[in-house]
C-alpha positions in Angstrom: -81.6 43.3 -34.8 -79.8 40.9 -32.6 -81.8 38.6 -30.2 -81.3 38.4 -27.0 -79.1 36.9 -24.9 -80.3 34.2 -22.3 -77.5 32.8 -19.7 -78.4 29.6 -17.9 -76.9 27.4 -14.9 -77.3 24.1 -14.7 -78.2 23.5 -17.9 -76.9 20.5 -18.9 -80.3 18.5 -17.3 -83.6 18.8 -16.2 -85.3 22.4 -16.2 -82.0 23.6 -17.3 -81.8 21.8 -20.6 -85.4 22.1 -21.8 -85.0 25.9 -21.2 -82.0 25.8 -23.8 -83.4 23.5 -26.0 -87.0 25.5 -26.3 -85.2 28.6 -26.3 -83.3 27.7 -29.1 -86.0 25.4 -30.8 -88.1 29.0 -31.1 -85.0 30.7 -32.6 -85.6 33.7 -30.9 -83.0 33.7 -28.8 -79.0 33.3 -28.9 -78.2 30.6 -25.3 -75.2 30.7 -23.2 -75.9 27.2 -22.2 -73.9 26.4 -18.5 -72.3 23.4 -17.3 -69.9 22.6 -14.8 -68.1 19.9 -16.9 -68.7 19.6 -20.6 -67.6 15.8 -20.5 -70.7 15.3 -19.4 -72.9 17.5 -21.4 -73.0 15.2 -24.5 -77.1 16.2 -25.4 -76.7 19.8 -24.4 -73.3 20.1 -26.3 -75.3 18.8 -29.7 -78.2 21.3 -29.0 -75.6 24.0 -29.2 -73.8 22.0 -32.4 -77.5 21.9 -34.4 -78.5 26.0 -33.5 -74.7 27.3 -35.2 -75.2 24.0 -38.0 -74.3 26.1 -40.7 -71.3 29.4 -41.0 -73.8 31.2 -41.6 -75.7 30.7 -38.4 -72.2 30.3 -36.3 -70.9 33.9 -37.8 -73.8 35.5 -35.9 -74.7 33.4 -33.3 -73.6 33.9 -29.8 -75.0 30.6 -28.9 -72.5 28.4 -27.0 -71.5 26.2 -24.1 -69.9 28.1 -21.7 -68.1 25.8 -18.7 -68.1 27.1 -14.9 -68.9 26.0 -11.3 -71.1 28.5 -9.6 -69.3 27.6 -6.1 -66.4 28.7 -7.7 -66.1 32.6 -8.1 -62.5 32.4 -9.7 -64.1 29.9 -12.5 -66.7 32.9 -13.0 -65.0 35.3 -13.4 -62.9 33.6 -16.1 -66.3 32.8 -18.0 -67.1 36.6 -17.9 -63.6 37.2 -19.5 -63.5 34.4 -22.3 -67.1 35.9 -23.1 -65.9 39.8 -23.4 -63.1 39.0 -25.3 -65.2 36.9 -27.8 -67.5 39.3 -28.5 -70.5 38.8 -26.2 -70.8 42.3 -24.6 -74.5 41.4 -23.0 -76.7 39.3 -21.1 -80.5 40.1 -21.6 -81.6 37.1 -19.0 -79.6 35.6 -16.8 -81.2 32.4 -15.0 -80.3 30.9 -12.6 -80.8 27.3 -12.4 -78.5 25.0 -11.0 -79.1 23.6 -8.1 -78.8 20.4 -5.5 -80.7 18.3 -3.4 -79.3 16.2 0.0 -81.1 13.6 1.8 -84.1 13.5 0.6 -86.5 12.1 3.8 -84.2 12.5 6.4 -85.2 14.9 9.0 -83.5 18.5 9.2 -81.6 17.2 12.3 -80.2 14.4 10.6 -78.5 16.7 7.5 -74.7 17.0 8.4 -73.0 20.1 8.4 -71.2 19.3 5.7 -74.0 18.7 3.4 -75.7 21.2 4.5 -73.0 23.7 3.7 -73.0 22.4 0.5 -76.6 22.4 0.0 -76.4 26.7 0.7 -72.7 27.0 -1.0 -74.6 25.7 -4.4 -78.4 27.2 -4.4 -77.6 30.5 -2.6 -74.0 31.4 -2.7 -74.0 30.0 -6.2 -76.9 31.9 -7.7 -75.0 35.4 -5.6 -71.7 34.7 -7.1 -73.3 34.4 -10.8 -75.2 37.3 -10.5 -72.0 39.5 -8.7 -70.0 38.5 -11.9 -72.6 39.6 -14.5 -73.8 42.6 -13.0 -71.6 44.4 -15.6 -73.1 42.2 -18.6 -76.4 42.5 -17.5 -76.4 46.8 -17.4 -75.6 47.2 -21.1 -78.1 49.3 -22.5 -80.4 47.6 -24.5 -80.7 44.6 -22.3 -84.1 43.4 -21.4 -82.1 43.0 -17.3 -83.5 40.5 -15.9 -82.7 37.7 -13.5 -84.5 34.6 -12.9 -83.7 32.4 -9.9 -85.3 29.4 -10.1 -87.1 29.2 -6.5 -89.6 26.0 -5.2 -92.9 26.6 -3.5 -90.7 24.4 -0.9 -88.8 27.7 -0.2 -92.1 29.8 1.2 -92.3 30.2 5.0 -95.9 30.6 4.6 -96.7 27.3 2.8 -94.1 25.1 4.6 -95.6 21.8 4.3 -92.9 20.0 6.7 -91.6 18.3 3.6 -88.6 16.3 4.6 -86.2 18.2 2.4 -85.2 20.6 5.0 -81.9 21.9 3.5 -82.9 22.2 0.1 -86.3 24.2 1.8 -83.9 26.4 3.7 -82.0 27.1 1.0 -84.6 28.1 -1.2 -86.1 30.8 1.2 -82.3 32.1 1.5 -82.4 32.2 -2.4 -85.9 34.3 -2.2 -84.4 36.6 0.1 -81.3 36.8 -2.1 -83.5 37.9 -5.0 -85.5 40.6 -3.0 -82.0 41.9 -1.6 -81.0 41.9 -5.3 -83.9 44.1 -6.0 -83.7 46.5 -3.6 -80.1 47.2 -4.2 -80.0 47.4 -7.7 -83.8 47.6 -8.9 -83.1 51.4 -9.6 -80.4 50.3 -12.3 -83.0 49.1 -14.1 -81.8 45.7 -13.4 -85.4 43.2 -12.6 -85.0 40.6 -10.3 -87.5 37.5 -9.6 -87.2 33.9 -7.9 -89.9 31.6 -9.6 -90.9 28.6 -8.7 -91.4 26.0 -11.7 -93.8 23.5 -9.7 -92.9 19.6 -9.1 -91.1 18.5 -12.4 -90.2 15.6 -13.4 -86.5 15.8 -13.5 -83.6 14.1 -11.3 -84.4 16.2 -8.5 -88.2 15.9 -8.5 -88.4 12.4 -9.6 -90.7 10.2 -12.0 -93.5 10.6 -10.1 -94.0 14.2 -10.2 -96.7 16.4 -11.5 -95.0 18.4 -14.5 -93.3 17.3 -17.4 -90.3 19.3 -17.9 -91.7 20.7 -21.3 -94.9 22.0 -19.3 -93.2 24.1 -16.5 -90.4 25.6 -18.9 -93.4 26.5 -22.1 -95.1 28.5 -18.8 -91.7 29.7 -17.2 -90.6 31.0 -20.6 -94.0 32.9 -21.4 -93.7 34.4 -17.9 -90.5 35.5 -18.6 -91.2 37.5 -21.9 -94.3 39.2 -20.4 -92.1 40.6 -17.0 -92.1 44.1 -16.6 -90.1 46.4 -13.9 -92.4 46.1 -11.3 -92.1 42.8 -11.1 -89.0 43.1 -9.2 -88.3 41.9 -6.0 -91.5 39.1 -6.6 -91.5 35.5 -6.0 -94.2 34.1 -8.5 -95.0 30.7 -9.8 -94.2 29.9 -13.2 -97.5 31.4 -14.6 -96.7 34.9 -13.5 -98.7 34.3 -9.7 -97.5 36.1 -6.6 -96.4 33.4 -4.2 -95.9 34.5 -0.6 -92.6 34.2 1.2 
């Protein structure tokens, strides 16, 4: 039986690299690891080196390093074709990761337009034009269909806080309306959609001081993951499973 196939953005760093290296540390799993520029990928692109080690493991493995920008639909679309043609006909789990963050403790009326345009063209218009291009790849029969889009508790209307990352907060509620929008539209496909939200980590983004190691959020975002069912869809959850509100 072939395992299935996990796609992930941003995955050269941060939540995005400990997802590929646990998935691939457990062995259940064949990773479609994303970056926007291998040249800078050095650790991710030796995680992918170690899991197809032998030609044994490389014959059958659809584990690679697969190099797009998500705010670049053309780039994409390419990635969907060099896939196909190489014989990955499926995603099981698409999850989407990548993401940025702008002026971090500046007020929302001191963000530019241009960064925040940037801000929405990456963690909303990004995750959209990933999911647009996989649609086909994630309806092959047999596919568990899901898609993760990694979400903040920053991003809930309810629980705004006032922290003083307005446009990444903004475009985290965009992205959980994006997901619901996702699964009204195509939940009937069987397709499952969800927007999770992996707590304060310690990565780039969330800094040295935060709450999580990355290696904590990812073990529960992974176990969450295998246990979804169809009626999750349209949910925004933390990453133990919990319904978070919008």
């Amino acid at each position: 039986m072939s395992k299935p196939v996990y796609l992930i953005t941003g995955a050269n760093r941060g939540i995005g690299f400990e997802i590929t290296r646990q998935l691939l540390s457990s062995n259940d799993a064949d990773v479609i690891a994303v970056t926007r520029s291998s040249k800078t990928a050095g650790p991710l692109k030796d995680l992918i080196a170690a899991a197809n080690e032998t030609p044994e493991k490389a014959a059958t493995s659809k584990t690679r390093l697969l190099e797009f920008d998500v705010t670049n639909p053309e780039s994409i679309k390419a990635a969907v074709h060099e896939l196909q043609t190489s014989g990955v006909s499926k995603v099981d789990v698409l999850i989407n990761n990548a993401g940025i963050l702008m002026n971090r403790g500046s007020p929302m009326s001191a963000l530019s337009n241009l960064d925040f345009a940037n801000i929405l063209d990456t963690n909303v218009v990004g995750p959209h034009n990933v999911i647009s291009a996989f649609i086909p790849m994630l309806k092959v029969e047999g596919s568990k269909k899901i898609v993760v889009n990694i979400s903040s508790g920053l991003g809930s209307v309810e629980m705004n806080s006032g922290n003083m990352t307005g446009g990444y907060n903004v475009s985290k509620a965009a992205l959980n309306m994006l997901t619901k929008q996702y699964s009204q539209e195509l939940g009937s496909t069987g397709l499952t959609f969800v927007a999770v939200d992996p707590g304060w980590v310690q990565t780039d983004m969330g800094g040295k001081h935060a709450a999580l190691k990355p290696s904590e959020s990812v073990a529960a975002i992974l176990e969450t993951i295998s246990l979804l069912k169809h009626g999750d869809n349209g949910s925004f959850i933390n990453r133990f499973g919990k319904k978070l509100p919008f």
